[in-house]
VMD Tcl script that draws the C-alpha trace (Angstrom):
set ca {
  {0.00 0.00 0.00}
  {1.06 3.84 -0.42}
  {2.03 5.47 2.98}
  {-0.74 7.95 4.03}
  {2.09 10.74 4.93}
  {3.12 10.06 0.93}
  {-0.67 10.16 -0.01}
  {-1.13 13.67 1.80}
  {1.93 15.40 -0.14}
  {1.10 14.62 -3.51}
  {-2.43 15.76 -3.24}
  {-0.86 19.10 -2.18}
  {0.86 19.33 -5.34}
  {-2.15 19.88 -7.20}
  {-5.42 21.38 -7.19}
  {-7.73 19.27 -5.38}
  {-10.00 18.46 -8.85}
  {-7.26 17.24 -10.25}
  {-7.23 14.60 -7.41}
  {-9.09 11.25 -7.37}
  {-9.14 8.85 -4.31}
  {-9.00 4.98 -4.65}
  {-12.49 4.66 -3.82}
  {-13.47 6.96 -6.61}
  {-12.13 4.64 -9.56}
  {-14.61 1.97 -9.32}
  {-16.28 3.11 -12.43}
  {-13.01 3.55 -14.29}
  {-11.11 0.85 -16.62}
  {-7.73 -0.15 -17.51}
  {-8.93 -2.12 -20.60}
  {-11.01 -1.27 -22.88}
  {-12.40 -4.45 -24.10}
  {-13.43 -5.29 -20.74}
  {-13.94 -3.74 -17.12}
  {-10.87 -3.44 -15.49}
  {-11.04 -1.91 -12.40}
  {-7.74 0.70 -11.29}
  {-6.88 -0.98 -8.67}
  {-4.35 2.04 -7.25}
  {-4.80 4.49 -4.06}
  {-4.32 7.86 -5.68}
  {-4.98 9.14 -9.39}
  {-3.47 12.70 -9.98}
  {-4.26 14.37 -12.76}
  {-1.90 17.35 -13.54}
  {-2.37 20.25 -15.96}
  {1.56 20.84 -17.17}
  {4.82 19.73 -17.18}
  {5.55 21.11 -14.30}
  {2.71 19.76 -11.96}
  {4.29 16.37 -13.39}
  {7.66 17.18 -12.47}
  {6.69 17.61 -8.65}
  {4.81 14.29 -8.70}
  {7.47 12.70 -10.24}
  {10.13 13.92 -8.10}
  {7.89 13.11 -4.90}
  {7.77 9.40 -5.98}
  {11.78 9.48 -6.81}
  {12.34 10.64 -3.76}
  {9.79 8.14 -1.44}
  {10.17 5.20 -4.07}
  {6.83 5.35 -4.91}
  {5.79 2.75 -8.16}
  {4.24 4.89 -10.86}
  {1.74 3.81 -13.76}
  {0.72 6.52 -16.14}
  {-2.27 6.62 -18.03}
  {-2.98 8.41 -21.57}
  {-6.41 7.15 -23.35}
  {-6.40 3.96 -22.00}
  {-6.95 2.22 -25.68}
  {-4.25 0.25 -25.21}
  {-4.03 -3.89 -25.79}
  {-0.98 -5.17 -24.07}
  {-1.98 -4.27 -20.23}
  {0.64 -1.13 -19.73}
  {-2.18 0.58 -17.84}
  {-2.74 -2.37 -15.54}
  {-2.63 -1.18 -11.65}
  {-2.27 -2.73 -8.28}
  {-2.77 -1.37 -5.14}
  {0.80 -0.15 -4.84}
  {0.63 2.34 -7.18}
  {0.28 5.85 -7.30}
  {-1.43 6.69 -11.50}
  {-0.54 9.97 -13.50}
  {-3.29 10.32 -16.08}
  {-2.82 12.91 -18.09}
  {-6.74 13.85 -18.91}
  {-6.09 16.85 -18.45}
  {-3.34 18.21 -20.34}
  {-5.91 18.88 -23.57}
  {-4.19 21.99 -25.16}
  {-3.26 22.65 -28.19}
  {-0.70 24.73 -28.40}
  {0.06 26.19 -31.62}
  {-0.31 25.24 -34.96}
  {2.04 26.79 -37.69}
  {0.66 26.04 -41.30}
  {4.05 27.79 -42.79}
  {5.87 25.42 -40.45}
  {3.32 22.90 -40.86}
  {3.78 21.98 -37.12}
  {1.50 21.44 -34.32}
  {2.49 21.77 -30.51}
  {-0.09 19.51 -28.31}
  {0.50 18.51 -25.05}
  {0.08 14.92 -24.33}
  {-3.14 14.42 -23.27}
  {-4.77 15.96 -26.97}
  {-6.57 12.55 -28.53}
  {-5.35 12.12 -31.77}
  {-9.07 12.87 -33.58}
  {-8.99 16.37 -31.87}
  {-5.53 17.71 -33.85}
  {-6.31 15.75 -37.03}
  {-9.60 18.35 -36.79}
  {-7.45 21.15 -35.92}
  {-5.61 20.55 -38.49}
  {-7.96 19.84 -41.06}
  {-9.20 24.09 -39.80}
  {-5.96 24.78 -40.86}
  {-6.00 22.92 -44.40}
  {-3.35 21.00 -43.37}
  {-3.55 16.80 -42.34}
  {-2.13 14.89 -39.10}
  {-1.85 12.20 -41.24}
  {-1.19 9.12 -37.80}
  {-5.22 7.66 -38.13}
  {-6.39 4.73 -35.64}
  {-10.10 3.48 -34.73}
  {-9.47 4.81 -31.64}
  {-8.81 7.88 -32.36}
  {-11.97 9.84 -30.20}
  {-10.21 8.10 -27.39}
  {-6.37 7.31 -27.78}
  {-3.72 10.24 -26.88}
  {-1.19 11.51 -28.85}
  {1.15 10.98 -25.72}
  {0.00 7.47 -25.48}
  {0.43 7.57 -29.32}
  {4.00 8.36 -28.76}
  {5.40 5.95 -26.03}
  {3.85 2.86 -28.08}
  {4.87 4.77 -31.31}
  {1.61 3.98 -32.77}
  {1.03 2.78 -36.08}
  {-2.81 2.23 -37.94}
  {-4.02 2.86 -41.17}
  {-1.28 5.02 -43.36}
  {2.19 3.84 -42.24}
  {2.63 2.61 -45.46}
  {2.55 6.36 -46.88}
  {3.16 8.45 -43.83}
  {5.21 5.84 -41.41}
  {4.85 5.01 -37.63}
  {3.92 7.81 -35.29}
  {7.73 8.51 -34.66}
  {8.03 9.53 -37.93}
  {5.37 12.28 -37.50}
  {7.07 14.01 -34.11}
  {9.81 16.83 -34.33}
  {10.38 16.98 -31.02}
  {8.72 16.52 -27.21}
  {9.38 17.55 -23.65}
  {9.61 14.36 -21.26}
  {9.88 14.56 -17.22}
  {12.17 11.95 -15.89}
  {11.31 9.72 -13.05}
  {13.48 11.99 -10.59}
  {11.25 15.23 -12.25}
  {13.92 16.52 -14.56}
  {12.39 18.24 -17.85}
  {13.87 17.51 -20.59}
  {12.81 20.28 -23.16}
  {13.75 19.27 -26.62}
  {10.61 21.16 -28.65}
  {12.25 20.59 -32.01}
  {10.77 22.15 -34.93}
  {12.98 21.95 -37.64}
  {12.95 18.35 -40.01}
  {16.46 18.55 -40.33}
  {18.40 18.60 -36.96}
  {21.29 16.61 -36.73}
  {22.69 18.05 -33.91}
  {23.72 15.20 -31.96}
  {21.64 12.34 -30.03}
  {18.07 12.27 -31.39}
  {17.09 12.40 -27.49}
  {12.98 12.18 -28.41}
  {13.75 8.59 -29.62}
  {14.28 7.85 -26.13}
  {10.72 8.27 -25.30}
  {9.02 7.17 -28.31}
  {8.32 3.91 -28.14}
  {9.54 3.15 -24.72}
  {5.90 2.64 -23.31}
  {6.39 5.27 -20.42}
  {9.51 3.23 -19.07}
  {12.22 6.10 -19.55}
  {10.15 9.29 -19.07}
  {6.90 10.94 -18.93}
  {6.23 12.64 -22.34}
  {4.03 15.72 -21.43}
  {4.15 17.72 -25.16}
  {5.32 17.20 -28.35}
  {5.86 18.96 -31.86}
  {3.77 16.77 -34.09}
  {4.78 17.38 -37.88}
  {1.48 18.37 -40.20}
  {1.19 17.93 -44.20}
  {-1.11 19.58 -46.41}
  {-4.44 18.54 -46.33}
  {-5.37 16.06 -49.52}
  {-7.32 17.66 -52.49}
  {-9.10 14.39 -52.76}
  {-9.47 10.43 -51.44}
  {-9.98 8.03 -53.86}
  {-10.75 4.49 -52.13}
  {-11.78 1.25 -53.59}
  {-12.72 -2.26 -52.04}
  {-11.53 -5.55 -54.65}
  {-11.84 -9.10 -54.35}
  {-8.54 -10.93 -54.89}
  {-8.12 -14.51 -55.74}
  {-4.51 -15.77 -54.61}
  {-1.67 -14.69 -52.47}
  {0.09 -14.31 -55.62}
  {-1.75 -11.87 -57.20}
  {-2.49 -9.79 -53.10}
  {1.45 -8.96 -53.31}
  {1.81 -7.90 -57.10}
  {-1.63 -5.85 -57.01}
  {0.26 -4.02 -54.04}
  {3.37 -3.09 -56.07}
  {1.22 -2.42 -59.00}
  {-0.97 0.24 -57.26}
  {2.00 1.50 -55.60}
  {3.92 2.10 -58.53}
  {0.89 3.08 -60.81}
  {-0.37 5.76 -58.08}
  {3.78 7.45 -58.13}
  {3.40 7.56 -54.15}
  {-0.22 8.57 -53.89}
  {-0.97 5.29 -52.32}
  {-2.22 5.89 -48.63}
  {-3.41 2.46 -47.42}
  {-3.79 -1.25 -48.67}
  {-5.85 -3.43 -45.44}
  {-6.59 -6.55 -46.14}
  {-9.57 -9.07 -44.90}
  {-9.17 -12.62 -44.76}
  {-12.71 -13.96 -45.47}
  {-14.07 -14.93 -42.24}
  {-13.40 -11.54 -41.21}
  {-15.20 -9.87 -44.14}
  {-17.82 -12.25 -43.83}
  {-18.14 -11.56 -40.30}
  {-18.34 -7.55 -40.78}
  {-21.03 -7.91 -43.87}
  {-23.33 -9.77 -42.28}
  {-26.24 -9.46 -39.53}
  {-26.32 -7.93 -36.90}
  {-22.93 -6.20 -38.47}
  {-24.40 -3.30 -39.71}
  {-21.81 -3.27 -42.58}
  {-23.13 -4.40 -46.59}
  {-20.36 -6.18 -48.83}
  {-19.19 -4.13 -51.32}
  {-17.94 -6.95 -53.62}
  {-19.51 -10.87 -53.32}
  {-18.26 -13.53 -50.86}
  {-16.40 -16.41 -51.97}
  {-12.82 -14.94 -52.75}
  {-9.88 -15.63 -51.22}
  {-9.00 -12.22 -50.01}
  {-10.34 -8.75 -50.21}
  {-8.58 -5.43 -50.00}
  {-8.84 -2.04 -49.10}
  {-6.80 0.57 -50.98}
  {-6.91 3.99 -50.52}
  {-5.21 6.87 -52.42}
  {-4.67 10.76 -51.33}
  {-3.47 13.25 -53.48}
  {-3.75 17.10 -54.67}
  {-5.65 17.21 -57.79}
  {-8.91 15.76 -58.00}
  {-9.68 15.12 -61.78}
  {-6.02 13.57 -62.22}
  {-6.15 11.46 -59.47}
  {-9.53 10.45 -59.73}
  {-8.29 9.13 -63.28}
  {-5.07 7.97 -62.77}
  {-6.88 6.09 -59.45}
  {-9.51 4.50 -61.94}
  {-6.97 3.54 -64.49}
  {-5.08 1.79 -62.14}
  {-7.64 -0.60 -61.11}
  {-8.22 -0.71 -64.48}
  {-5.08 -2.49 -65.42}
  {-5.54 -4.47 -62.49}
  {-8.53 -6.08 -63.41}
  {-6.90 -6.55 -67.07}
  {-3.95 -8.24 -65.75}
  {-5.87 -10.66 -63.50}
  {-4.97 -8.97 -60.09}
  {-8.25 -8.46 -58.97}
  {-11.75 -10.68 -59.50}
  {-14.02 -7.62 -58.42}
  {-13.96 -4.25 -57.20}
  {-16.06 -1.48 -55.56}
  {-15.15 2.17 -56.51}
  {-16.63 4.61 -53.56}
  {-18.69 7.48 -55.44}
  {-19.29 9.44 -52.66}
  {-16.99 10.29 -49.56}
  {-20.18 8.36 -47.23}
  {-19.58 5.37 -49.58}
  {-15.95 5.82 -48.82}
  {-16.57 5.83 -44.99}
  {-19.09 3.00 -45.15}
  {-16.06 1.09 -46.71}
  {-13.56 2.06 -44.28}
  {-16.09 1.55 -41.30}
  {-15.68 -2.26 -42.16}
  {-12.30 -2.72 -41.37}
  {-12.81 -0.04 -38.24}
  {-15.54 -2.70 -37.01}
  {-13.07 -5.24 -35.17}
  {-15.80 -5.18 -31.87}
  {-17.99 -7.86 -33.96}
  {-15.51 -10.43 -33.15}
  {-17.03 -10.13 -29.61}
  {-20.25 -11.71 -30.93}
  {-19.43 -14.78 -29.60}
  {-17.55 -13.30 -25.97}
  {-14.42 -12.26 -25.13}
  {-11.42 -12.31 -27.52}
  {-8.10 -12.56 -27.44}
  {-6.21 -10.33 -29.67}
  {-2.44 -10.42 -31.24}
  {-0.65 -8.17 -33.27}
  {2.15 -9.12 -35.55}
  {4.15 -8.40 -38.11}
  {6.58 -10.22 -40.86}
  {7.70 -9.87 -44.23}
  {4.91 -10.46 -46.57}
  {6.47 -13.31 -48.24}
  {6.19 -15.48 -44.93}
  {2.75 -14.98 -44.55}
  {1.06 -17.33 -45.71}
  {3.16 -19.94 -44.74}
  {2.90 -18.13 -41.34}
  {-1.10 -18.32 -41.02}
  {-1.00 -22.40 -42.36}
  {1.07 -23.23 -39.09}
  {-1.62 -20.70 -37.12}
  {-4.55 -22.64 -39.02}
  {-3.11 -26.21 -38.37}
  {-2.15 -25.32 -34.80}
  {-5.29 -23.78 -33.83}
  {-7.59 -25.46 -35.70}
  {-6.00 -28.78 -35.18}
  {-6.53 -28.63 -31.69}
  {-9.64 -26.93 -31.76}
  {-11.93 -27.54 -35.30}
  {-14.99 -25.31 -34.01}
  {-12.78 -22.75 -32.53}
  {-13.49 -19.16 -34.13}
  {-10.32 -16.75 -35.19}
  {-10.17 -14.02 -37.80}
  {-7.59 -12.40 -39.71}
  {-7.20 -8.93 -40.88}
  {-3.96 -6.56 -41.47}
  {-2.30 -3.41 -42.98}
  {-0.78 -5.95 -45.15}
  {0.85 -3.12 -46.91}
  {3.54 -3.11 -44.23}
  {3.42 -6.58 -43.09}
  {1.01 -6.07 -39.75}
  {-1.33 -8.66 -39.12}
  {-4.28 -8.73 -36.34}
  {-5.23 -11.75 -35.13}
  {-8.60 -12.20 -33.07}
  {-9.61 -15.68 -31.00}
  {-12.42 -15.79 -29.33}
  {-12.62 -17.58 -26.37}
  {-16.32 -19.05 -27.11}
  {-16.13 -22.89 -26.92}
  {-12.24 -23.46 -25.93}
  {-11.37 -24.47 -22.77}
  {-10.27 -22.01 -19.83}
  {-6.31 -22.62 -19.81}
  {-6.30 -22.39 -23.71}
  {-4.16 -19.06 -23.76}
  {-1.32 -20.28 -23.03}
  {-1.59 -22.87 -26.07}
  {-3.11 -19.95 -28.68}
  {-0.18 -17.79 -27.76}
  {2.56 -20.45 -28.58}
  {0.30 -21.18 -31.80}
  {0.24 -17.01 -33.09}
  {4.31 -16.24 -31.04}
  {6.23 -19.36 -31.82}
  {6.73 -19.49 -35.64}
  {7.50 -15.76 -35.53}
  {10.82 -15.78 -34.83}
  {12.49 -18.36 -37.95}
  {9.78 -16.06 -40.23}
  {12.12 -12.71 -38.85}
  {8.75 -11.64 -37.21}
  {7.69 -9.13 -34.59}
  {5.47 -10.25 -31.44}
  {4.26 -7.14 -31.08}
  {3.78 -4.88 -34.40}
  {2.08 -1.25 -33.19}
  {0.91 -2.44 -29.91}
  {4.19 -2.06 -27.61}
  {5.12 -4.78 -24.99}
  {3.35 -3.89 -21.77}
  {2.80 -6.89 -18.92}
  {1.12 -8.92 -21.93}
  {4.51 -9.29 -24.32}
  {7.16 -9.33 -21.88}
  {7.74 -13.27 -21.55}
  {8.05 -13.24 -25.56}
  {10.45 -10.42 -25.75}
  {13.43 -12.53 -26.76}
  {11.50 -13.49 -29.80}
  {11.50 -10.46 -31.26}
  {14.81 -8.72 -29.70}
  {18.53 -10.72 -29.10}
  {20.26 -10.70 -25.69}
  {22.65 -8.03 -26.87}
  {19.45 -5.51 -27.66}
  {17.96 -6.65 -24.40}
  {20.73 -6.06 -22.53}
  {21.12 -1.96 -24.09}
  {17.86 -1.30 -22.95}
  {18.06 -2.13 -19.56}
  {21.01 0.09 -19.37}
  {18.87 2.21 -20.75}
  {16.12 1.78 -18.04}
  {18.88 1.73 -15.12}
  {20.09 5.29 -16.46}
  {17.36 6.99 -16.34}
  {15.01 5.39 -14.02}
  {17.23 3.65 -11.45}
  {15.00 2.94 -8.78}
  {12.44 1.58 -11.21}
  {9.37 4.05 -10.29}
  {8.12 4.14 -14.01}
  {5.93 1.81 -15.59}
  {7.19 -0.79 -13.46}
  {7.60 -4.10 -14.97}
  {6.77 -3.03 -18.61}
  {8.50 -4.70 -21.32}
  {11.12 -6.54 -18.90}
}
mol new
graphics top color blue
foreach p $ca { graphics top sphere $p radius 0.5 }
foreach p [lrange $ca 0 end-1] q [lrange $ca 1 end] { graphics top cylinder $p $q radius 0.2 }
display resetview
């Protein structure tokens, strides 16, 4: 348990709204599939960098476990809470800043959700181009320490490829100010690559400088049906190459997934027949609206010429477009049948399919009327794979994780693709990351957190 005396002085750091008592957090969750109670004493719920700082250095200075909480959207149980810990959510720190359309920068602090720059910058005619289904809800500071990726990376990259520069606090409450705003910098360490991506181990990121691009003329998107393997990976490259860098995302459905989303009580219609091996999502953004429009047509064009494709659904409208995009958004139907379990992966495209026959004998091998689905941004090798727990038998997890972790590694896989490590992924590390690697980063952890206040027992 926290110490009363250590209770009392950090509610005096902060205004007493900003402070919510253990018995208060009933109603809140740590997961968002399902209720997860916080299970900690104290939540405090500063309004700057510097309110953090204090906190932080209170806990340095006591010992005092910290868990810090952004949107909460998260799948790999970084949020998760005992009764030990003191929480930092950062709810409150909902500013944006500035936003510089010469620059084409945005400062946020870390607590903005994602969907609430992407509309300030879309006032601004410019794009934040990171995009996630959770974006009404997920942070752009939780964005950050997971380095988040979703629906573009393929065009626009991961989210640490969209931030300038941040300010982090340190577990003893040091600041460290490095509000970059320049794209070229190379003035030494890259110190923001620290934090991003280090799931709120090394530092508490509090604001950032989030780089904007101009706002699309137009989005063309299409849905096709797509016979082989074969023909999935050269219908990529072809729209790639036929769009000259225009191409903004290619998601693919396996078809109990798209059969899943397309039918009742989904609300979702299928834009092209069932009874293909694959279907696809592909999405283009560019600046000139008749050209693309054509050059966007023409491409699928050539692709139904060549064989690539079997069918395929051009949205007319920009509701069509959304009613296409909604079914890959609508992952919750896998919970039709209960609670799921979900994985996130990634591997060179080549090895998937080989990849998903050892998943499919494993798991359906060892249970024939067990339900799974398969869906990805295949366009950068991520897959999502959802089991749900309807029918199998209560100590199955363990099994389904060796099934979806196990061939990763000879395939030169990732156990964890945009999701980070949290409590879920540690044990699997090693899979993913060599003993030398390992090794760096708790060095890394020591350094800067060396009585182990932040995060604890994330990733290691």
């Amino acid at each position: 348990m926290v110490s009363g005396d250590l209770v009392a002085r950090l509610k005096s750091l902060v205004p007493a709204a900003a402070v919510v008592d253990g018995a208060d957090l009933t109603g809140r969750s740590t997961n968002w599939l399902v209720h997860q109670p916080i299970a900690a004493p104290l939540l405090l719920r500063p309004a700057n960098t510097a309110e953090v700082s204090r906190i932080l250095a209170e806990c340095h200075a006591a010992k005092q476990p910290v868990v810090v909480h952004g949107g909460l959207t998260g799948l790999v149980r970084g949020a998760d809470t005992t009764d030990t810990d003191v929480v930092i959510s950062l709810e409150r720190m909902r500013d944006i800043e500035s936003i510089d359309a010469t620059q084409r920068v945005a400062i946020v602090q870390a607590g903005v959700t994602l969907q609430q720059v992407q509309e300030a910058a879309d006032a601004q005619g410019l794009s934040f181009p990171l995009d996630l289904g959770a974006r009404g809800t997920a942070t752009l500071g939780g964005n950050a320490s997971t380095n988040a990726g979703g629906n573009r990376v393929l065009r626009f990259g991961m989210t640490r490829d969209m931030v300038l520069g941040l300010e982090a606090v340190l577990a003893d409450g040091t600041v460290v100010s490095s509000m970059n705003r320049l794209i070229k910098n190379n003035t030494g360490y890259d110190l923001k690559q620290l934090f991003i991506g280090s799931e709120g181990t090394l530092g508490v990121i509090t604001r950032m400088v989030l780089r904007l691009r101009e706002k699309p003329a137009r989005q063309d998107v299409a849905f096709a049906a797509v016979d082989d393997f074969d023909s999935l990976t050269r219908l990529l490259k072809h729209m790639d190459r036929a769009l000259g860098g225009s191409l903004s995302a290619f998601e693919v459905m396996w078809p109990p997934f798209y059969r899943l989303v397309t039918t009742p009580p989904a609300k979702g219609r299928p834009p092209v027949p069932h009874g293909h091996a694959f279907y696809v999502l592909i999405e283009a953004m560019g600046g000139d609206s008749a050209a693309d429009a054509q050059r966007f047509d023409a491409a699928l064009e050539v692709a139904l010429e060549q064989g690539l494709i079997a069918d395929a659904a051009i949205a007319q409208s920009q509701a069509e477009a959304a009613a296409i995009w909604a079914l890959r958004d609508d992952v919750l139907q896998t919970r039709q049948f209960g609670e799921v379990w979900g994985f996130d992966v990634s591997l060179p495209i080549a090895q998937i399919p080989a990849y998903l026959d050892s998943v499919e004998t494993g798991f359906h091998g060892r249970w024939p009327d067990g339900r799974y689905w398969v869906f990805g941004h295949m366009g950068d090798g991520n897959l999502h794979l959802v089991f749900s727990w309807g029918g199998l038998p209560d100590d199955a997890y363990e099994a389904v994780q060796h099934i979806v972790y196990d061939p990763l590694q000879a395939a030169g896989g990732s156990v964890s693709a945009e999701h980070g490590i949290g409590l879920e992924k540690r044990r699997w590390l090693a899979l993913s990351r060599n003993a030398g690697e390992i090794a760096l980063m708790r060095t890394l952890k020591a350094t800067l957190d060396p009585r182990g206040i932040l995060n604890p027992g994330r990733i290691f």
